[in-house]
N, C-alpha and C positions, 0 to 999 in steps of 0.2 A: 442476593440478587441472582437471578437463571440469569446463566452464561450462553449466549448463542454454539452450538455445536459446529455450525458452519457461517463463513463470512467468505464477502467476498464484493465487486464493485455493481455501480448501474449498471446498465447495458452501455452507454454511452462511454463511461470511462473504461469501463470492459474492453470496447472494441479500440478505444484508442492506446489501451495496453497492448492488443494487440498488433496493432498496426505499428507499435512500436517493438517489438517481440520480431516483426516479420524483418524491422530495417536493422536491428541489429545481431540477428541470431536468421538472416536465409538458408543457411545449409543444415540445420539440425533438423532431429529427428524429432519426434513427438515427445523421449523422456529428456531432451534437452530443452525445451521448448518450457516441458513440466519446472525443469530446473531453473530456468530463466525467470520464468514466469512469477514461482514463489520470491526468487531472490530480489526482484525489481518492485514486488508485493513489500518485503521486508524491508528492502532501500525506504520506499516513500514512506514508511512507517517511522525510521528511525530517524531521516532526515524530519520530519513533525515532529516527532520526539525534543529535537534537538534547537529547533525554532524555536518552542514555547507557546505556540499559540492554539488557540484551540480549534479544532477543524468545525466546521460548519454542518450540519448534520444533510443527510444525503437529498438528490434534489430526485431522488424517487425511487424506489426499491432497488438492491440489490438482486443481485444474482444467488448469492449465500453457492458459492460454487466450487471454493475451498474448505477443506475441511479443516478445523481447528487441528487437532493433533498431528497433521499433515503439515501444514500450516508452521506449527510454532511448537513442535515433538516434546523439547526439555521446557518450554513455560518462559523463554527470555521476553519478547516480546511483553507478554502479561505482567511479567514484573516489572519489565522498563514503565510501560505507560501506567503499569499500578501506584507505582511508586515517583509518577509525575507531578508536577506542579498545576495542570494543566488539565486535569482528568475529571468532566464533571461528577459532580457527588452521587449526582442519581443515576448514572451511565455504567452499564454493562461495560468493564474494559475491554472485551471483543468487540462490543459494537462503536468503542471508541475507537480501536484500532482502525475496525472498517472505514469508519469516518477519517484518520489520518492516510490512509493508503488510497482512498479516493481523489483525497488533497492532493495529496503527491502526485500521481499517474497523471493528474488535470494537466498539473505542473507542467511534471517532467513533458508532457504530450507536448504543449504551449513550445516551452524554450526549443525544445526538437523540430519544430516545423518549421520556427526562427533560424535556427543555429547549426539544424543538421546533427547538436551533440547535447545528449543530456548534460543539464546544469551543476558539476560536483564542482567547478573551481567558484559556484557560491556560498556550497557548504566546509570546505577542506581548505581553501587559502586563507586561513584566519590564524 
């Protein structure tokens, strides 16, 4: 199965990464920003990961604005959701990522605008 080379969110969820990028990272600079950006990418991936459920496929194109090897350099990611429970048969693991970090960001955006604080005391108090 071709691997997508780049992934990345809607527009929609795109911007509410950002908007969330801006309330918790105001003072950085553009490669901190980079830095953020992938990490919070990587968060809502592994917090899906660790649900178990399967994300929902995207509700309209991507952006494809990450670039895989940038993205996920040694292959963790790839193997995490490879090696998932959760991963449909006929799905590009990238493009299943993409689908779990869309989940996530929807999320994280949700509890954030409620709470003021991304949601980790629903993933780590257990």
């Amino acid at each position: 199965m071709d691997e997508p080379t780049r992934i990345g969110l809607t527009a929609e969820a795109g911007a509410q990464l950002e908007d969330l990028l801006d309330e918790l990272n105001p003072n950085k600079g553009i490669e901190g920003i980079k830095l953020i950006k992938f990490d919070l990418y990587r968060l809502a991936v592994a917090l899906g990961l660790k649900k178990s459920e399967v994300a929902p496929p995207l509700a309209g194109n991507s952006t494809s604005s990450l670039r895989v090897s940038e993205l996920d350099p040694d292959g963790v990611l790839y193997l995490a959701a490879e090696q998932s429970e959760v991963l449909p048969a006929d799905a590009p693991v990238y493009g299943f990522i993409e689908r779990l970090a869309e989940a996530g960001v929807r999320e994280f955006y949700a509890f954030y605008q409620t709470t003021g604080q991304l949601p980790f005391d629903q993933y780590f108090d257990e």
